[in-house]
C-alpha positions as CSV (number, residue, x, y, z in Angstrom):
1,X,-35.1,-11.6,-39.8
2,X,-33.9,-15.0,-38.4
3,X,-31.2,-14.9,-35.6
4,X,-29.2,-16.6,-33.1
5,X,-28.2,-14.8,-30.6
6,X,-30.1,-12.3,-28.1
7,X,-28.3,-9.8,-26.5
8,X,-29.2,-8.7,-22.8
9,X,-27.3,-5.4,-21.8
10,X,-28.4,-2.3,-19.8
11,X,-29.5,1.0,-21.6
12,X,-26.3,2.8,-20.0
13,X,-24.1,0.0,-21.6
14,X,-25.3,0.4,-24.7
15,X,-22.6,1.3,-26.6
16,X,-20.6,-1.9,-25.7
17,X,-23.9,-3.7,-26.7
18,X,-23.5,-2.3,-29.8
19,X,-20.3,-3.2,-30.3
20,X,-20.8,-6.6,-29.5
21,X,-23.1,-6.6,-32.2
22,X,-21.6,-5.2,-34.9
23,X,-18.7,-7.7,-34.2
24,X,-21.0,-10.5,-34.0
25,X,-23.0,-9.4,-37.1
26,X,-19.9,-9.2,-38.9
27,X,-18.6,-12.8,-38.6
28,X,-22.0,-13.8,-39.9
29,X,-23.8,-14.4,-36.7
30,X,-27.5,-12.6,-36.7
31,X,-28.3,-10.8,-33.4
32,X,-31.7,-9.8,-31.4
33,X,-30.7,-6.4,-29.9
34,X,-33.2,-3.6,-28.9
35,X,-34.6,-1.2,-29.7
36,X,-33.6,-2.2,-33.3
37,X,-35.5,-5.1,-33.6
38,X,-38.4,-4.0,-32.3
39,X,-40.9,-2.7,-34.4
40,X,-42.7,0.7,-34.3
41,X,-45.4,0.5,-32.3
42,X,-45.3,-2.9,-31.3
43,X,-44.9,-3.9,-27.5
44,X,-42.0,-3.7,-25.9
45,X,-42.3,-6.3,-23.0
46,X,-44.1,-9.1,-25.8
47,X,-41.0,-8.3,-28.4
48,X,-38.7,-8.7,-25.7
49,X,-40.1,-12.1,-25.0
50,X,-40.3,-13.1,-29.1
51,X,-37.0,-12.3,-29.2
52,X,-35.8,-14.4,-26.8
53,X,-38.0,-17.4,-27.8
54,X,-36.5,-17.5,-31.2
55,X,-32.7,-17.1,-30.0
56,X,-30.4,-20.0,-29.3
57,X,-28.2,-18.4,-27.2
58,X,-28.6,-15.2,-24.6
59,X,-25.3,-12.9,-24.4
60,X,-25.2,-11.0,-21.6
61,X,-23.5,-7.5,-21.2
62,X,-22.7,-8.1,-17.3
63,X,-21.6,-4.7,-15.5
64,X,-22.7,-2.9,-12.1
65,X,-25.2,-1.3,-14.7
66,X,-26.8,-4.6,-15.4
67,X,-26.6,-5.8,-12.0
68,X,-28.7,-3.8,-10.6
69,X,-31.7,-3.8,-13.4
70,X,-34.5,-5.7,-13.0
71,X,-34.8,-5.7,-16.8
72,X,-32.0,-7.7,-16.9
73,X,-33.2,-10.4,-14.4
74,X,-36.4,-10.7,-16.0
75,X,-34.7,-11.4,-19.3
76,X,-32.0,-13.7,-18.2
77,X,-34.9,-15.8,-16.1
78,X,-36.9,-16.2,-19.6
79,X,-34.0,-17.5,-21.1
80,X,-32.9,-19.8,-18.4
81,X,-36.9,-21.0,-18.9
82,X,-36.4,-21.6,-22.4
83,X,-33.2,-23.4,-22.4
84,X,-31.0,-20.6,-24.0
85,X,-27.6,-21.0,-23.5
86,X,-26.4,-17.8,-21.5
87,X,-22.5,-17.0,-22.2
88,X,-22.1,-13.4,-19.5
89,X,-19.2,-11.1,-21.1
90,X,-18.0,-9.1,-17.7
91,X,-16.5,-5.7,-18.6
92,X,-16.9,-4.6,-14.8
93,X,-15.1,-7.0,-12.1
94,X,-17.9,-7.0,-10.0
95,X,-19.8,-9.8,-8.0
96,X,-23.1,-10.9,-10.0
97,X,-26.6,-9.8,-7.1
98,X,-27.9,-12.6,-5.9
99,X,-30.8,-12.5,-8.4
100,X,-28.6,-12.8,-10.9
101,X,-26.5,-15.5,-8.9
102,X,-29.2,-18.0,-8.8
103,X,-29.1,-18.2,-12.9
104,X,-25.8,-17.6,-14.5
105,X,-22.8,-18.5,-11.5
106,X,-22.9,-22.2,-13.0
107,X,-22.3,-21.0,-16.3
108,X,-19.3,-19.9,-18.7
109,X,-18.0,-16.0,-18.0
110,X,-15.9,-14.3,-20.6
111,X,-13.7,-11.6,-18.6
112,X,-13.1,-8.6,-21.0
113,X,-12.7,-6.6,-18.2
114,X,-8.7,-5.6,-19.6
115,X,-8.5,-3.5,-22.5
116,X,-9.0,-3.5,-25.5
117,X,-12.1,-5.1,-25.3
118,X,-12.3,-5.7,-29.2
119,X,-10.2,-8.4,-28.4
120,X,-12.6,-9.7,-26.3
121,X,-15.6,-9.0,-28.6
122,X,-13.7,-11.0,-31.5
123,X,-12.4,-14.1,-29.6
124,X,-16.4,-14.7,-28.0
125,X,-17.6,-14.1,-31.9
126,X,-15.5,-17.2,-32.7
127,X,-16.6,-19.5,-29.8
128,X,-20.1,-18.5,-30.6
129,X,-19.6,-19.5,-34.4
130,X,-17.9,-22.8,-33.5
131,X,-21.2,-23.2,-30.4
132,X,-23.8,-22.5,-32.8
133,X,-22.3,-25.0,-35.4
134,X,-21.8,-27.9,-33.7
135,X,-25.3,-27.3,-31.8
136,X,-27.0,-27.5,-35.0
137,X,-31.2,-27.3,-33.9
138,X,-32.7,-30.7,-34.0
139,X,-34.2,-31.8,-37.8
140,X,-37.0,-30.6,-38.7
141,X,-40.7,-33.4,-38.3
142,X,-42.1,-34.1,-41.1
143,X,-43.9,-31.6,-43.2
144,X,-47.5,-31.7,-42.9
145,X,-49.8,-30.7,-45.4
146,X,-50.4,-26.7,-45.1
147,X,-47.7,-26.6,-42.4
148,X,-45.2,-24.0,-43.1
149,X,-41.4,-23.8,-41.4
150,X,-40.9,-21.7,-38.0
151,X,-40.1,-18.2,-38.9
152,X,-36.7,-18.3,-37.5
153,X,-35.5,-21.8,-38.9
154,X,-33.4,-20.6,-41.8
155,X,-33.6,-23.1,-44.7
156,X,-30.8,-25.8,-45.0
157,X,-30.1,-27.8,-47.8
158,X,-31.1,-31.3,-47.1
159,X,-29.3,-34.4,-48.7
160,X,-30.5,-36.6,-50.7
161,X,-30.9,-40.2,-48.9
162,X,-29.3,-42.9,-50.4
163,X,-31.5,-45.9,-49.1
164,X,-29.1,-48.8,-48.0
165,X,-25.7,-47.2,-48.3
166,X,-23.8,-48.4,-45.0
167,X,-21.0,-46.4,-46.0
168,X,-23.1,-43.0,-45.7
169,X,-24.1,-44.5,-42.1
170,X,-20.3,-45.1,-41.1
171,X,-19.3,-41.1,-42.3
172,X,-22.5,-39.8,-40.3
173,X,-20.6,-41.4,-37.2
174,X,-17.4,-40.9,-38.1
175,X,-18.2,-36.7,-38.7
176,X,-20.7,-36.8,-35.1
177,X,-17.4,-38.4,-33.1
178,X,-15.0,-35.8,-34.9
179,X,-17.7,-32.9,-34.3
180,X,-18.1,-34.0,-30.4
181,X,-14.5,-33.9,-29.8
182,X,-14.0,-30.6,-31.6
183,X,-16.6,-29.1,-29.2
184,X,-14.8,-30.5,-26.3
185,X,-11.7,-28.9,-26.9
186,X,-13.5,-25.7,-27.9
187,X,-15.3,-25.8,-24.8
188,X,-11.8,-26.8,-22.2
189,X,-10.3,-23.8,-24.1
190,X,-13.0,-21.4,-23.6
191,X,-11.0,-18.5,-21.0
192,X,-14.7,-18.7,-19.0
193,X,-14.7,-20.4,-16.0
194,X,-15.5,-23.8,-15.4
195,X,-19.3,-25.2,-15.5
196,X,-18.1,-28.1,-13.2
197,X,-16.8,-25.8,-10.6
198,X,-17.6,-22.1,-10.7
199,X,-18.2,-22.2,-6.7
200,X,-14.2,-20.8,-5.9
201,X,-14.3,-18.4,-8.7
202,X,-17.3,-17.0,-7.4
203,X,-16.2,-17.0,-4.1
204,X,-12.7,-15.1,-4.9
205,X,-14.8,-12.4,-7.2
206,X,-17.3,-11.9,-3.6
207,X,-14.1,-12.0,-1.5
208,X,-12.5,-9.5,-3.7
209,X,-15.3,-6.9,-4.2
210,X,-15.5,-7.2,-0.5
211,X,-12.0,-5.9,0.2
212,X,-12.9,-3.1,-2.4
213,X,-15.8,-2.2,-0.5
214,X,-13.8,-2.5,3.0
215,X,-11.0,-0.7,1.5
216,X,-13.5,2.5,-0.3
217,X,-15.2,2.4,3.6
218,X,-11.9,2.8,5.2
219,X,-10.9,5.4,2.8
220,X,-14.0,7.6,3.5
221,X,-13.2,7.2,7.4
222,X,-9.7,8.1,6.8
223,X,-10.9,11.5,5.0
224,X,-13.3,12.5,8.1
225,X,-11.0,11.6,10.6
226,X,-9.4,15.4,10.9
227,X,-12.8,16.7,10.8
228,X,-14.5,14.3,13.6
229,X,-11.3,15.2,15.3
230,X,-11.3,19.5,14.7
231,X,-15.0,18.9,15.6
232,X,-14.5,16.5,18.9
233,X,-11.9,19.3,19.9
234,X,-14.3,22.3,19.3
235,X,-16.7,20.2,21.3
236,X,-14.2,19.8,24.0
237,X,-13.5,23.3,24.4
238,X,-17.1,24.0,24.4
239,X,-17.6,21.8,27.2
240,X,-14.7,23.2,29.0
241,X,-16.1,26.6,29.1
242,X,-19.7,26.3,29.9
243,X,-17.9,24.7,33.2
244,X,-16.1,27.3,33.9
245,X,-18.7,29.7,33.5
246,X,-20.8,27.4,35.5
247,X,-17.8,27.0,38.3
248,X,-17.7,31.3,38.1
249,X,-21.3,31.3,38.5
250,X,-21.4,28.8,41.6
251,X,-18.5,31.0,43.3
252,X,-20.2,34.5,42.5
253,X,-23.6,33.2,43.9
254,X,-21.9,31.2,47.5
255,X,-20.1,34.8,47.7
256,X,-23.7,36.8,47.1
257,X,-25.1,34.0,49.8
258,X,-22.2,34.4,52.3
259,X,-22.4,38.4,52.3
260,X,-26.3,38.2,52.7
261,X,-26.0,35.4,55.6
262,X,-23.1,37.7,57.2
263,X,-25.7,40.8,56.4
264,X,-28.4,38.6,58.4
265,X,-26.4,37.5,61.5
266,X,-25.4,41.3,62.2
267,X,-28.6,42.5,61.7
268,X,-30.0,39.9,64.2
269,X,-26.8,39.8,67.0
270,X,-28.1,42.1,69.9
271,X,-25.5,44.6,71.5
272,X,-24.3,43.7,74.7
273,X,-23.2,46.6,76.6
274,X,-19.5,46.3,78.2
275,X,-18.5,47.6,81.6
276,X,-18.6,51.2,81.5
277,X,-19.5,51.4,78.0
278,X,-22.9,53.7,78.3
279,X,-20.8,56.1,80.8
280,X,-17.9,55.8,77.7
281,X,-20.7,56.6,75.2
282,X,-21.6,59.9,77.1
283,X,-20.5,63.0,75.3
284,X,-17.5,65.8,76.9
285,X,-18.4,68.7,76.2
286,X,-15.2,70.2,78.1
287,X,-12.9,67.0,76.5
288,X,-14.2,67.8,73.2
289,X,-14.2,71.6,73.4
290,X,-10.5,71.2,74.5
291,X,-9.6,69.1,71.4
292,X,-11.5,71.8,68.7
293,X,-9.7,74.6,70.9
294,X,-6.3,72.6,70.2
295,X,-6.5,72.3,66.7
296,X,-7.6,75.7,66.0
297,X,-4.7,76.9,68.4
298,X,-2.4,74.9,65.8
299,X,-3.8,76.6,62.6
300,X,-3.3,80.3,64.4
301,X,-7.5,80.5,64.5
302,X,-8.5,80.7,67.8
303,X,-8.5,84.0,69.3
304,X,-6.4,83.8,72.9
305,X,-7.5,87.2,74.5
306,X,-9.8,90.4,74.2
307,X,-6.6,91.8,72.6
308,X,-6.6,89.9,69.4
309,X,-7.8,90.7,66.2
310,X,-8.0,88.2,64.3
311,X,-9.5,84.2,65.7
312,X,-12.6,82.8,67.0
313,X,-13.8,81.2,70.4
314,X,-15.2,78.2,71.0
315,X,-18.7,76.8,72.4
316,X,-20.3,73.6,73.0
317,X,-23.5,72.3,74.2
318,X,-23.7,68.6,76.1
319,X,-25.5,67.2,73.1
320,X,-21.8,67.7,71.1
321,X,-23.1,71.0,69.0
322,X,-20.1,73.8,68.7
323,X,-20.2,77.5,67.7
324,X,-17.7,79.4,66.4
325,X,-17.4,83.1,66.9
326,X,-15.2,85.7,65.6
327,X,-13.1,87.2,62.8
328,X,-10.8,86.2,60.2
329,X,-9.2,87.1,57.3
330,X,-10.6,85.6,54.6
331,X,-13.0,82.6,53.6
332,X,-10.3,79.7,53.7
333,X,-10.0,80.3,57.4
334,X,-13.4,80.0,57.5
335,X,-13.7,77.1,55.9
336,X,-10.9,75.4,57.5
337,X,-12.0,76.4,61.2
338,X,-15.3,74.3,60.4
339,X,-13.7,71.7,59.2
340,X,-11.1,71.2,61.8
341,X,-13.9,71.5,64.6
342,X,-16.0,69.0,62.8
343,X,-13.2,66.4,62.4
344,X,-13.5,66.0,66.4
345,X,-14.9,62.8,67.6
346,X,-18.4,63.4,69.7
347,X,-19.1,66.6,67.5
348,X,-22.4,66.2,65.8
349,X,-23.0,69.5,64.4
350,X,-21.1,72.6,63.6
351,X,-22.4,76.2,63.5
352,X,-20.4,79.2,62.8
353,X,-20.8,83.4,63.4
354,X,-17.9,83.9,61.8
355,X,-17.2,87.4,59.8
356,X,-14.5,87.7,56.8
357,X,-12.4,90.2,56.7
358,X,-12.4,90.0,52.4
359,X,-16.6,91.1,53.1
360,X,-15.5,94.1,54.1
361,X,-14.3,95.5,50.8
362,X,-16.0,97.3,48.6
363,X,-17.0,95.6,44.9
């Protein structure tokens, strides 16, 4: 089927594609558009390129979807290649790549990027009626014998010459004049931007994504900011214990190396003996036996005379050993006697012969 127009769109687009289409189809203007004019079982890349070859103009479905294929750059190079007139239809504001820079920023841009875009889809149908008329293919060469018409020319009536008529000359000129001027105004109207100058509008559209892009960037940092902070606080604290337990550590182990140094230098310091200190070292026996006798005397435990009962008497050898001898009444007196004569200073050993009254009974 003969058509006009190829449409370039990405697959995830392809229900604005469609659209554009059926609007375009609608106002009588015959669309390429895959995968429905491709044939089962055919190649895809070769229909591709036949369908292309036998459009007159390329519209292209321009979005962050498109943008990034590199379907769409292959097909919008093999237009450029074959002298298609591109017309891009933006319904993202985005910046074109710069693969796609190189081939359509010097061209027209429809901006359907505020809804509704039938709108949109209905005012490009018209412009691309009114482009496709007054671009009329050049007339077809004369026929040769067995030569038959390209496949996508669709027949036109031709007129009948009238050989000699001035006047049919002077209407050819007068309608090519009125048609040129009708595409001018077409073309001033068109809401695209400007082939002459496309360089600021291209510019703004960069600038402008780029403040998105700063703005989205900023955003995100905004969001982790409490967390980098909670976590540069968590770190802190961290840090701030490890040196304390390292501080702790450093203290616990000068104290460990102070005691054992201190442990050291009074192991190794020699005793110097003091005036009269061996002579002071010397155990009394009669000193000492007079303290024990003393504290006993105190308690009511040390037996004065022959006459008394109850007590006990005191001996000690030069080496500081005392016996006790005697009676008492019951085991806590015994107990206590020891324990009193041991408490003396110089006394290095206590022994007792000491009987308890609480023995004698019976059990």
């Amino acid at each position: 089927m003969a058509h006009d127009v190829f449409i370039s769109y990405s697959t995830k687009d392809k229900t604005v594609a469609e659209a554009l289409c059926a609007t375009l189809e609608a106002q009588g203007v015959q669309c390429w558009i895959a995968p429905r004019n491709i044939t089962y079982g055919s190649d895809y890349g070769a229909a591709i390129v036949d369908g292309i070859n036998e459009s007159r103009v390329m519209v292209l479905v321009f979005s962050s979807n498109a943008n990034s294929s590199p379907h769409i750059k292959r097909e919008v190079d093999r237009a450029v290649s074959k002298g298609l007139t591109i017309i891009p239809i933006r319904i993202e504001d985005v910046a074109p790549s710069r693969a796609l820079e190189y081939y359509i920023s010097p061209v027209h841009w429809l901006d359907a990027t505020t809804p509704p875009i039938e709108s949109h889809l209905h005012a490009l149908a018209g412009k691309i009626q009114v482009l496709l008329a007054t671009s009329e293919p050049a007339a077809p060469t004369p026929a040769v014998a067995g030569a038959s018409p390209p496949a996508h020319a669709a027949p036109r009536p031709v007129a009948a010459a009238v050989p000699g008529s001035r006047r049919f000359g002077l209407a050819a000129v007068i309608g090519g004049a009125v048609a040129g001027v009708v595409l001018g105004v077409v073309l001033w109207a068109q809401p695209w931007s400007s082939v002459k100058n496309p360089e600021p509008a291209r510019l703004a559209q960069i600038e402008a994504q780029q403040r998105r892009d700063e703005a989205a960037r900023q955003a995100k940092l905004d969001e982790r900011r409490p967390e980098e902070a909670a976590k540069r606080a968590e770190e802190t604290k961290r840090a701030e214990d490890a040196t304390k337990r390292r501080e702790e550590a450093r203290r616990a182990d000068d104290a460990r190396r102070a005691q054992a140094l201190e442990e050291q230098k009074r192991a190794h310091v020699p005793v110097v003996a003091k005036p009269n200190q061996e002579s002071a070292a010397r155990p009394d026996p009669a000193g000492m036996k007079a303290r024990v006798e003393q504290k006993l005397r105190a308690r009511g435990l040390l037996k004065q005379s022959n006459a008394d009962r109850w007590g006990v008497i005191v001996d000690i050898t030069t080496g500081g050993v005392v016996t006790l001898t005697g009676v008492l009444r019951n085991n806590d007196e015994r107990n206590e006697t020891v324990r009193l004569a041991g408490e003396v200073p110089g006394v290095s050993e206590v022994k007792q012969r000491i009987n308890v009254q609480q023995s004698w009974n019976p059990r």
